[in-house]
N, CA, C and O atoms as a Tripos MOL2 file, in Angstrom:
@<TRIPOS>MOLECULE
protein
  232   231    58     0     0
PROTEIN
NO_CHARGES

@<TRIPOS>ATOM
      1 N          10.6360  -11.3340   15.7620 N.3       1 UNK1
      2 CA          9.6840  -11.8950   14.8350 C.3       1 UNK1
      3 C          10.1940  -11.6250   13.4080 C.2       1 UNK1
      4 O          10.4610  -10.4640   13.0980 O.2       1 UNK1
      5 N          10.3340  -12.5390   12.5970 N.am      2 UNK2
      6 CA         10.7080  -12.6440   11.2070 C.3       2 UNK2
      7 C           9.3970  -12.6760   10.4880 C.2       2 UNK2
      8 O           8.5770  -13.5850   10.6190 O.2       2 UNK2
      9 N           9.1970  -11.2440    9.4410 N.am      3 UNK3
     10 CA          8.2500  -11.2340    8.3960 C.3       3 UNK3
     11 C           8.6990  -11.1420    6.7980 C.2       3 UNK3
     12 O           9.8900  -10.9220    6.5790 O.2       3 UNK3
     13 N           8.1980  -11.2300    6.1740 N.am      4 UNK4
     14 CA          8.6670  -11.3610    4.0620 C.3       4 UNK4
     15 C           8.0940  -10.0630    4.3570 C.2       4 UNK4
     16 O           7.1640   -9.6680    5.0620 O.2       4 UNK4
     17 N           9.1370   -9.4100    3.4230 N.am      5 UNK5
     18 CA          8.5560   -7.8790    2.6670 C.3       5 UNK5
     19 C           7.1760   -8.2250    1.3890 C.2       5 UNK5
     20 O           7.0640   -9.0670    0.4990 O.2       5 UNK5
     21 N           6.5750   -7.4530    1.7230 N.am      6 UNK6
     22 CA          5.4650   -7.7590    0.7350 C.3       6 UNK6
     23 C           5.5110   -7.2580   -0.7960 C.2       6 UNK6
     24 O           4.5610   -6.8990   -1.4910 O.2       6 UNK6
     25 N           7.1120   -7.3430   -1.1860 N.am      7 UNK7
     26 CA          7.3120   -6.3620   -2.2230 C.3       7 UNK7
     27 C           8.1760   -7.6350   -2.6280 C.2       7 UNK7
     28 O           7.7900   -8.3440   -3.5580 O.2       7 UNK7
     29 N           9.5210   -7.9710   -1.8270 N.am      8 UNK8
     30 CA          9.9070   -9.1410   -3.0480 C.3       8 UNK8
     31 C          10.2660   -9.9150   -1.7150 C.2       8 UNK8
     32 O          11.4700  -10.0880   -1.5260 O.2       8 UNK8
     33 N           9.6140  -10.2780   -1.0090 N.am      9 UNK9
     34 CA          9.6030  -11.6780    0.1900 C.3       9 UNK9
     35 C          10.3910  -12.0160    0.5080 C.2       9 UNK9
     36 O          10.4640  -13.2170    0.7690 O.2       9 UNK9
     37 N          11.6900  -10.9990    0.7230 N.am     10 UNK10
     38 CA         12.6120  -10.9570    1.5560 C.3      10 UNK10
     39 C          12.3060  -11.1890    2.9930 C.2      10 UNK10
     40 O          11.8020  -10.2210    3.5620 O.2      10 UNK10
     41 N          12.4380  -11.9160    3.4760 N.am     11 UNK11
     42 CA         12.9450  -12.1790    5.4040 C.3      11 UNK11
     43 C          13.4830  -11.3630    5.8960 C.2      11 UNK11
     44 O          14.7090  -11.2530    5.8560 O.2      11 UNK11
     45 N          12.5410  -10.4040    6.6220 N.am     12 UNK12
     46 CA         13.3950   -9.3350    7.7890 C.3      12 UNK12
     47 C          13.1950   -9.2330    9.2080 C.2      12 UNK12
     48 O          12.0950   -9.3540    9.7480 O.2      12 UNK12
     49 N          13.9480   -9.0760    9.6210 N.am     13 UNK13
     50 CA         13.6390   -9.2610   11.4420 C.3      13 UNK13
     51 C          12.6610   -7.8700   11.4630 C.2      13 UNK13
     52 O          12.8500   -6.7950   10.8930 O.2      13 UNK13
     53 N          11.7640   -8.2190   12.1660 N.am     14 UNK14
     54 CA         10.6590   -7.0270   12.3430 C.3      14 UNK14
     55 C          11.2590   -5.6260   13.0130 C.2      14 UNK14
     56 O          11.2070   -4.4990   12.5210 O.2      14 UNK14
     57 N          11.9060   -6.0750   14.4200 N.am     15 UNK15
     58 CA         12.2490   -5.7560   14.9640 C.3      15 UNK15
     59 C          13.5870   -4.4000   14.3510 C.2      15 UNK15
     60 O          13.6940   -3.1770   14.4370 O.2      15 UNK15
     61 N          14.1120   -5.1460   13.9540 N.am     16 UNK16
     62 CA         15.0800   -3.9710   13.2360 C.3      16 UNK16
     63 C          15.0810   -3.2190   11.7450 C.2      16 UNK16
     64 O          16.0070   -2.5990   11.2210 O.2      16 UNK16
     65 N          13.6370   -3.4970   11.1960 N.am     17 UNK17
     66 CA         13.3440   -2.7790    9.8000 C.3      17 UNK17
     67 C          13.2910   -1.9750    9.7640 C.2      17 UNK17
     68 O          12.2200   -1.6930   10.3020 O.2      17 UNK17
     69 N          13.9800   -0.7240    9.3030 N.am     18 UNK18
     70 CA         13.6250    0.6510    9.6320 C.3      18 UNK18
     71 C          12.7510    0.8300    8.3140 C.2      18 UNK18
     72 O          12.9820    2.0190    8.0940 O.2      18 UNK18
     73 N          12.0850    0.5110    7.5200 N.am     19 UNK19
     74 CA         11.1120    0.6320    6.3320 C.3      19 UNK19
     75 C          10.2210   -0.2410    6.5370 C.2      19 UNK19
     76 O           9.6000   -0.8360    5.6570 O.2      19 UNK19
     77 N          10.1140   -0.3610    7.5820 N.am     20 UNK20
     78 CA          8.9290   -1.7810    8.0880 C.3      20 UNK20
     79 C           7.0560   -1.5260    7.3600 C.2      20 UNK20
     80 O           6.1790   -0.6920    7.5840 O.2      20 UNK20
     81 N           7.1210   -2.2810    6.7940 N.am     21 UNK21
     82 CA          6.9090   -4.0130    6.7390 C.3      21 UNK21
     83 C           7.6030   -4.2750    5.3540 C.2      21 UNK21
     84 O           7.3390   -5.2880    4.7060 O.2      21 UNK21
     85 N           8.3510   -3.4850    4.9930 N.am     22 UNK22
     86 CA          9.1460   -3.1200    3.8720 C.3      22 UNK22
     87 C          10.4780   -3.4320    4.3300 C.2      22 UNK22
     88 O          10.7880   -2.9810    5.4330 O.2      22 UNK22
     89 N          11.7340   -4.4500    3.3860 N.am     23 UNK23
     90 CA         12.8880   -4.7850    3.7540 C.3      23 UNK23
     91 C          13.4010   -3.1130    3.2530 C.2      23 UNK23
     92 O          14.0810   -2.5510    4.1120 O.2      23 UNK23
     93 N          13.2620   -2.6840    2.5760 N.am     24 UNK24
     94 CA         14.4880   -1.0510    1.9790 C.3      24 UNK24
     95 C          13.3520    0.1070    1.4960 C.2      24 UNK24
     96 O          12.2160   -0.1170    1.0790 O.2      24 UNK24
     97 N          13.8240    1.0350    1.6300 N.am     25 UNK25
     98 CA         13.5170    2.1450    0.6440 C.3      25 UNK25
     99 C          12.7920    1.4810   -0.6050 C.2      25 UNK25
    100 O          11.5850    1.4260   -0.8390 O.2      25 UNK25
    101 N          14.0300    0.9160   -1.4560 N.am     26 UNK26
    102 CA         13.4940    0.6590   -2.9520 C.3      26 UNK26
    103 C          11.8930   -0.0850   -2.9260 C.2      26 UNK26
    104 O          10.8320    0.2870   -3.4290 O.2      26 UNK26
    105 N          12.2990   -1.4640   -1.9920 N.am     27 UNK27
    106 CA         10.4610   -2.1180   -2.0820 C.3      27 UNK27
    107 C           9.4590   -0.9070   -1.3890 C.2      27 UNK27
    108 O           8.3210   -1.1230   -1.8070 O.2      27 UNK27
    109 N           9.4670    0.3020   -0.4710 N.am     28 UNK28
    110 CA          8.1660    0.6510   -0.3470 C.3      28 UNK28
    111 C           8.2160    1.4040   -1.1620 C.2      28 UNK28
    112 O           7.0900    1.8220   -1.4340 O.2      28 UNK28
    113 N           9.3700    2.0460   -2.0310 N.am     29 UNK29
    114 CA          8.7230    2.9760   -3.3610 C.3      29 UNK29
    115 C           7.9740    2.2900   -4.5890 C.2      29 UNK29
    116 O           7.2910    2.9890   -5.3380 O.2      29 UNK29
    117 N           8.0670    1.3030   -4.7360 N.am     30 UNK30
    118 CA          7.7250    0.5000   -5.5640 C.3      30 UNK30
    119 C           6.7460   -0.1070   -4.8970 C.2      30 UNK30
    120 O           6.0850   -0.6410   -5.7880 O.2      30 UNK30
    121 N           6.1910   -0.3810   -3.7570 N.am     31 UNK31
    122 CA          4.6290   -0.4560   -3.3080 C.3      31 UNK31
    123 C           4.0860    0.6890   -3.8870 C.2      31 UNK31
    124 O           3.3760    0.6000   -4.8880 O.2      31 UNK31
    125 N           4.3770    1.8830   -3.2980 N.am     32 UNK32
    126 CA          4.0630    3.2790   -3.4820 C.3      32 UNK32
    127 C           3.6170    3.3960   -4.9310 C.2      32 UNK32
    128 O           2.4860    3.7350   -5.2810 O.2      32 UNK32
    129 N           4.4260    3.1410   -5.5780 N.am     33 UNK33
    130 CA          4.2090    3.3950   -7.0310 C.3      33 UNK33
    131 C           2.8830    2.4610   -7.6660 C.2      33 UNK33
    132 O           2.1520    2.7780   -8.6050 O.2      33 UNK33
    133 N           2.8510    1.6320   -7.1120 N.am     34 UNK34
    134 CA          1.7810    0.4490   -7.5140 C.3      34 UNK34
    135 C           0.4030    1.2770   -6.9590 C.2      34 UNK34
    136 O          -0.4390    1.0110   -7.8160 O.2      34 UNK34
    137 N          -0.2440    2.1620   -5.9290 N.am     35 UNK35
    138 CA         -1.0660    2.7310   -5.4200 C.3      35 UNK35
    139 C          -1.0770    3.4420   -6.1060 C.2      35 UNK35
    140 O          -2.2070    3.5830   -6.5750 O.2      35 UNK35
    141 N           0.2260    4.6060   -6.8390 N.am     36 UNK36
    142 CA          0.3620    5.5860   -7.5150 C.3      36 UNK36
    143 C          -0.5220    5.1940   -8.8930 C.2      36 UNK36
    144 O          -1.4820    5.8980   -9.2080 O.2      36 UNK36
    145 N          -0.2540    4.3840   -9.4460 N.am     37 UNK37
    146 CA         -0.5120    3.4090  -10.6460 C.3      37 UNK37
    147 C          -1.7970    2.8630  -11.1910 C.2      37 UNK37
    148 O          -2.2770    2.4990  -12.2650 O.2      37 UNK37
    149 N          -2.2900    3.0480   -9.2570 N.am     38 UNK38
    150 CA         -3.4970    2.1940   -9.4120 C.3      38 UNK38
    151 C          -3.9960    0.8850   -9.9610 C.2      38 UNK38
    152 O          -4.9540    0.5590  -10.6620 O.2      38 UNK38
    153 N          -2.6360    0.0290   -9.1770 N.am     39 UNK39
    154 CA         -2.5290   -1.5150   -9.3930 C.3      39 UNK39
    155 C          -2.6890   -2.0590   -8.3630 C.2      39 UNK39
    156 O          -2.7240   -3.2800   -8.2110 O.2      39 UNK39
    157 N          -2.8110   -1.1980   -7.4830 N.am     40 UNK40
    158 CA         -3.2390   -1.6020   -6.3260 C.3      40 UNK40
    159 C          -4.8920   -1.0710   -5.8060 C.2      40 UNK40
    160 O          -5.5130   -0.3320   -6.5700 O.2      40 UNK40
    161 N          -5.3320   -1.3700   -4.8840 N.am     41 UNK41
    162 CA         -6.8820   -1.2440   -4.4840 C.3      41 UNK41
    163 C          -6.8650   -1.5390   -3.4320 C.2      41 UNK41
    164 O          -5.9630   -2.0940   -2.8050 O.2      41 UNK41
    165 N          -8.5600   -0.9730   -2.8720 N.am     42 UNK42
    166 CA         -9.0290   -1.5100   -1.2830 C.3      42 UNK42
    167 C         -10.4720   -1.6570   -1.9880 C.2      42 UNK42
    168 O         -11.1360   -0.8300   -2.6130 O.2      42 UNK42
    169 N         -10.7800   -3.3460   -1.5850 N.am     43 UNK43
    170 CA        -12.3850   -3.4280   -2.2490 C.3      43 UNK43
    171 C         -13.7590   -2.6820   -1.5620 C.2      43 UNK43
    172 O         -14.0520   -2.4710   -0.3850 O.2      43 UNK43
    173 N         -14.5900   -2.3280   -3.0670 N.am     44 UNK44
    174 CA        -15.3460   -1.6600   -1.7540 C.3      44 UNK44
    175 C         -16.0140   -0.9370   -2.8880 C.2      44 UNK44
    176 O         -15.5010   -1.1820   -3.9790 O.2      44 UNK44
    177 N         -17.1260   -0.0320   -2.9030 N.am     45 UNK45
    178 CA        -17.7660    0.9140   -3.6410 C.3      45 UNK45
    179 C         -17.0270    2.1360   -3.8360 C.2      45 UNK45
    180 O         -16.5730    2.9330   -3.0150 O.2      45 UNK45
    181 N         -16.9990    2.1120   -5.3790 N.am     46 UNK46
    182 CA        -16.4360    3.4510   -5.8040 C.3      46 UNK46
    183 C         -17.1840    4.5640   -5.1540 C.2      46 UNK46
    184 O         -18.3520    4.6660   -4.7790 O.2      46 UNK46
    185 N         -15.9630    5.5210   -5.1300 N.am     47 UNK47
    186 CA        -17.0370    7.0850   -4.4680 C.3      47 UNK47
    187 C         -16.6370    7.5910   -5.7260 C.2      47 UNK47
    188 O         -15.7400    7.2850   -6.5110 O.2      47 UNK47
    189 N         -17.8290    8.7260   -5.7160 N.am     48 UNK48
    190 CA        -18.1710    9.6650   -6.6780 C.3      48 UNK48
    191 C         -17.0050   10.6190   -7.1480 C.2      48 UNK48
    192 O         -16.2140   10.9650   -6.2700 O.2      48 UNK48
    193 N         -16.8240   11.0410   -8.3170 N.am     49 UNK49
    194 CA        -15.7640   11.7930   -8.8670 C.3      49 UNK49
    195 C         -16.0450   13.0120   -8.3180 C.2      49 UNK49
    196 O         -15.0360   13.7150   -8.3860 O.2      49 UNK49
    197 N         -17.2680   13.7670   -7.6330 N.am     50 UNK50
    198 CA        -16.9180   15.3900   -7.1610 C.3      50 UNK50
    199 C         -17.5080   15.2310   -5.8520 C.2      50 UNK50
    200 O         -18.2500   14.3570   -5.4030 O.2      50 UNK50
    201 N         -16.9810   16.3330   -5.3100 N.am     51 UNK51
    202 CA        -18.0880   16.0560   -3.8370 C.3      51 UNK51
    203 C         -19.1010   16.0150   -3.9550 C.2      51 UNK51
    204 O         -19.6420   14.9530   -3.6460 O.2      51 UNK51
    205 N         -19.7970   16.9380   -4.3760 N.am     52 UNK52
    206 CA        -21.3170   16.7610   -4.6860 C.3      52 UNK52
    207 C         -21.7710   15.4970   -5.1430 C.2      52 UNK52
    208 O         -22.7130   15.1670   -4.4230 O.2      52 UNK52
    209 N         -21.4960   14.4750   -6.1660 N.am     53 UNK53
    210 CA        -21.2670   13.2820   -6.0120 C.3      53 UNK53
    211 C         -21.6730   12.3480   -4.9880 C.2      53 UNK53
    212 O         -22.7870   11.8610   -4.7920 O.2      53 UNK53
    213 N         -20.2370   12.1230   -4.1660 N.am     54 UNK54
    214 CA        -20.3360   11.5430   -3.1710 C.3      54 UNK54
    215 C         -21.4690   12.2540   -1.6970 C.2      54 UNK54
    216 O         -21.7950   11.6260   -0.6900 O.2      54 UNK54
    217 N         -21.8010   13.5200   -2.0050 N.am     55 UNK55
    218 CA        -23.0180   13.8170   -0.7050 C.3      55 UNK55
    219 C         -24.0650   13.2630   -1.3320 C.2      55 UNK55
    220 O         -24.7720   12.7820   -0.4470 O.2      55 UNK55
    221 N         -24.5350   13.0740   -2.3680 N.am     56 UNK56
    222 CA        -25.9620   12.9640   -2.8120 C.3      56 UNK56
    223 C         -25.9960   11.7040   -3.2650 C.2      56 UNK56
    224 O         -26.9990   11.3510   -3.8840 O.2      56 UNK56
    225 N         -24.8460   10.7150   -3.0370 N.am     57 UNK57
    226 CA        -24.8020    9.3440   -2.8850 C.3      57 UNK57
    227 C         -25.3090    8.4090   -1.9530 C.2      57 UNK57
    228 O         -25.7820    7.2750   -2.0240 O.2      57 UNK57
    229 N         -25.0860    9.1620   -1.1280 N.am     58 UNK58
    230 CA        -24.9350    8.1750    0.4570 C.3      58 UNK58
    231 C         -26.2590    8.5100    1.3490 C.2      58 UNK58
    232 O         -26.4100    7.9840    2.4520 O.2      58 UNK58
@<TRIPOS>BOND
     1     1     2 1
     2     2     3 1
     3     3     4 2
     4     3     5 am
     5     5     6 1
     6     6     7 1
     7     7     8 2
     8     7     9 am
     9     9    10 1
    10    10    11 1
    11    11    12 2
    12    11    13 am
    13    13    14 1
    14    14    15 1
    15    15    16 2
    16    15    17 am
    17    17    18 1
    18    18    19 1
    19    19    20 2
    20    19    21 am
    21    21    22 1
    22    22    23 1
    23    23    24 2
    24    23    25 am
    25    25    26 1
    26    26    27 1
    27    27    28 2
    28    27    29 am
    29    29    30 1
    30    30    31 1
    31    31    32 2
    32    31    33 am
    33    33    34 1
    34    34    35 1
    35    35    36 2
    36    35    37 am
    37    37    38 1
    38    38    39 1
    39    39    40 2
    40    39    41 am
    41    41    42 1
    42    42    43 1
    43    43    44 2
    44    43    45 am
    45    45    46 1
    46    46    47 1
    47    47    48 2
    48    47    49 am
    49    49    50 1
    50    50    51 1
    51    51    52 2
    52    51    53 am
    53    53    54 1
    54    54    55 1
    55    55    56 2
    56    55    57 am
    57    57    58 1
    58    58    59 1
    59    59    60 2
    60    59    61 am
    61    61    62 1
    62    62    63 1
    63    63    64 2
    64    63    65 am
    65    65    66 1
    66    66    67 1
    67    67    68 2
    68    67    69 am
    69    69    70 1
    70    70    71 1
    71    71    72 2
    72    71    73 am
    73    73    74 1
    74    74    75 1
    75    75    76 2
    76    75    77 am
    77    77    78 1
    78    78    79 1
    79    79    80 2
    80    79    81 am
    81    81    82 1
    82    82    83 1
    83    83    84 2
    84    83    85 am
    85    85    86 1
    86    86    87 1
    87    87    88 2
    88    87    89 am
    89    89    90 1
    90    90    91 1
    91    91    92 2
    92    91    93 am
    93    93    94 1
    94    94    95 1
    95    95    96 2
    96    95    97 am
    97    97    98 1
    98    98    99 1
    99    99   100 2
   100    99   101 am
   101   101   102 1
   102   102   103 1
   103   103   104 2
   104   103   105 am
   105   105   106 1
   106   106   107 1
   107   107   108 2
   108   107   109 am
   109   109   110 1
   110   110   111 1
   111   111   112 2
   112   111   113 am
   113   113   114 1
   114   114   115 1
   115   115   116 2
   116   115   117 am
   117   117   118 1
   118   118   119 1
   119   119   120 2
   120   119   121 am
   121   121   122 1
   122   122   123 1
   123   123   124 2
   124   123   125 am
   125   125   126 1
   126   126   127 1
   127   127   128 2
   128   127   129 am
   129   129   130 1
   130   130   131 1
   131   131   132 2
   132   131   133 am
   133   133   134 1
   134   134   135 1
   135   135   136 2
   136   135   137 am
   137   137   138 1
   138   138   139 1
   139   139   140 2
   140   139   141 am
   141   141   142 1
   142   142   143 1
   143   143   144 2
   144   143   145 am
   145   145   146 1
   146   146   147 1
   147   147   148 2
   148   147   149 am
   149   149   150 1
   150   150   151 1
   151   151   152 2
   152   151   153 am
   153   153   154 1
   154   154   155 1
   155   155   156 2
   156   155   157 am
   157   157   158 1
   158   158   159 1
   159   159   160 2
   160   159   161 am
   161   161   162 1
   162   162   163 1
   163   163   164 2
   164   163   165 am
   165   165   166 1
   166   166   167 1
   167   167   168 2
   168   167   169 am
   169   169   170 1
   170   170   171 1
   171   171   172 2
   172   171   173 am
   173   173   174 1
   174   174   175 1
   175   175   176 2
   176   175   177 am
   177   177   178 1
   178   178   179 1
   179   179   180 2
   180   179   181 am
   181   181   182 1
   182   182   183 1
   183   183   184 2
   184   183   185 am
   185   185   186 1
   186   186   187 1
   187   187   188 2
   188   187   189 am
   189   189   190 1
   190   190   191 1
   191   191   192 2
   192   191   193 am
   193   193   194 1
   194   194   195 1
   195   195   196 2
   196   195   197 am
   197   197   198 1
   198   198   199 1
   199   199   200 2
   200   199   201 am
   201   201   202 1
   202   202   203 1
   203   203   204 2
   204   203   205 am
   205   205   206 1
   206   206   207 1
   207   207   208 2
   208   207   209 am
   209   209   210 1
   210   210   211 1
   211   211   212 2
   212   211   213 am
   213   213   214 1
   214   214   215 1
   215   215   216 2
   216   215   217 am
   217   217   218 1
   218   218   219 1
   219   219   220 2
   220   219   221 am
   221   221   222 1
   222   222   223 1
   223   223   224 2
   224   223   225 am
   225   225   226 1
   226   226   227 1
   227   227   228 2
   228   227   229 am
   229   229   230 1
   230   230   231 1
   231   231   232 2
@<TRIPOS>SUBSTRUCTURE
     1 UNK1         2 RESIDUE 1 A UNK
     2 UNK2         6 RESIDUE 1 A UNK
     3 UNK3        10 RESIDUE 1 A UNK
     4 UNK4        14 RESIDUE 1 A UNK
     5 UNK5        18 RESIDUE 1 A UNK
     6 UNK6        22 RESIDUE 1 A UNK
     7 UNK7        26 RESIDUE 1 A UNK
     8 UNK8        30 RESIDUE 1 A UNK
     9 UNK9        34 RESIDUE 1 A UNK
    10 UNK10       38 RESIDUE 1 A UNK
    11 UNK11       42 RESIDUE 1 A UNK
    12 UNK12       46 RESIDUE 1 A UNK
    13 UNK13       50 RESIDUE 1 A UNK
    14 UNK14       54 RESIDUE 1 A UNK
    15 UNK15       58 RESIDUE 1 A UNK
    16 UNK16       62 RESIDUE 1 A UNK
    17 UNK17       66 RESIDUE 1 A UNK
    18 UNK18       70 RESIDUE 1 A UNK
    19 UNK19       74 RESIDUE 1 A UNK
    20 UNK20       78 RESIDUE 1 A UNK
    21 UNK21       82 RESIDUE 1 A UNK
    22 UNK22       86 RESIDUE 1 A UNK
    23 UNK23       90 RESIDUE 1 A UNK
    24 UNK24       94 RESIDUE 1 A UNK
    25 UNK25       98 RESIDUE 1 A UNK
    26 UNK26      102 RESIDUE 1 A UNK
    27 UNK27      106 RESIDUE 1 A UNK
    28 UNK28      110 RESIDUE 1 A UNK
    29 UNK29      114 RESIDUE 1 A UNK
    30 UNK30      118 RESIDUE 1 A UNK
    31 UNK31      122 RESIDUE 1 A UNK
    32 UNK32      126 RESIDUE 1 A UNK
    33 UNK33      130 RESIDUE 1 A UNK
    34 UNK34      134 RESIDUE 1 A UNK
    35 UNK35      138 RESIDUE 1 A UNK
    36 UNK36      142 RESIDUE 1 A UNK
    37 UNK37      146 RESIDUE 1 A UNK
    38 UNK38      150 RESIDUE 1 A UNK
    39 UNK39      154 RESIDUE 1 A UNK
    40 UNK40      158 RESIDUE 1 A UNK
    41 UNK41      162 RESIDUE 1 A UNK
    42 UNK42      166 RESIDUE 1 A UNK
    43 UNK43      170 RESIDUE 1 A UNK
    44 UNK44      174 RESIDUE 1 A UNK
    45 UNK45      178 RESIDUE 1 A UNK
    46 UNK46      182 RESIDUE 1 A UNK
    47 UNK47      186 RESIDUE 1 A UNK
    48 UNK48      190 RESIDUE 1 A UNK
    49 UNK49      194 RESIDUE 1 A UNK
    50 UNK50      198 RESIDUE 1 A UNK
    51 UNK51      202 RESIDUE 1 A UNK
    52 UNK52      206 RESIDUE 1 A UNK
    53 UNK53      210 RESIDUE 1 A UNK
    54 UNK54      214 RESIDUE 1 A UNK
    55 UNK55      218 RESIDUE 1 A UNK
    56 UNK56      222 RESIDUE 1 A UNK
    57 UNK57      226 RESIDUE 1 A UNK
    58 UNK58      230 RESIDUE 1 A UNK
């Protein structure tokens, strides 16, 4: 099965990616860094900045 790296949409055989779903090293550090960065997200309700916070939230 042939998938695009989701970093620069390179075509890689699934099967033999050893950085899978990532074509190299370099694109998942540079995913990585984008999470790091916080350019990346998962939608959804912010949680609270302390625990206490988030217990007396929910």
């Amino acid at each position: 099965m042939r998938i695009k790296c989701p970093t620069c949409q390179r075509e890689i055989e699934w099967a033999e990616a050893q950085y899978r779903p990532f074509c190299s090293e370099r694109c998942r550090l540079i995913d990585l860094g984008g999470w790091l960065a916080e350019r990346h997200a998962i939608a959804g309700e912010a949680a609270g900045d302390t625990p206490e916070e988030r217990i007396t939230e929910t």
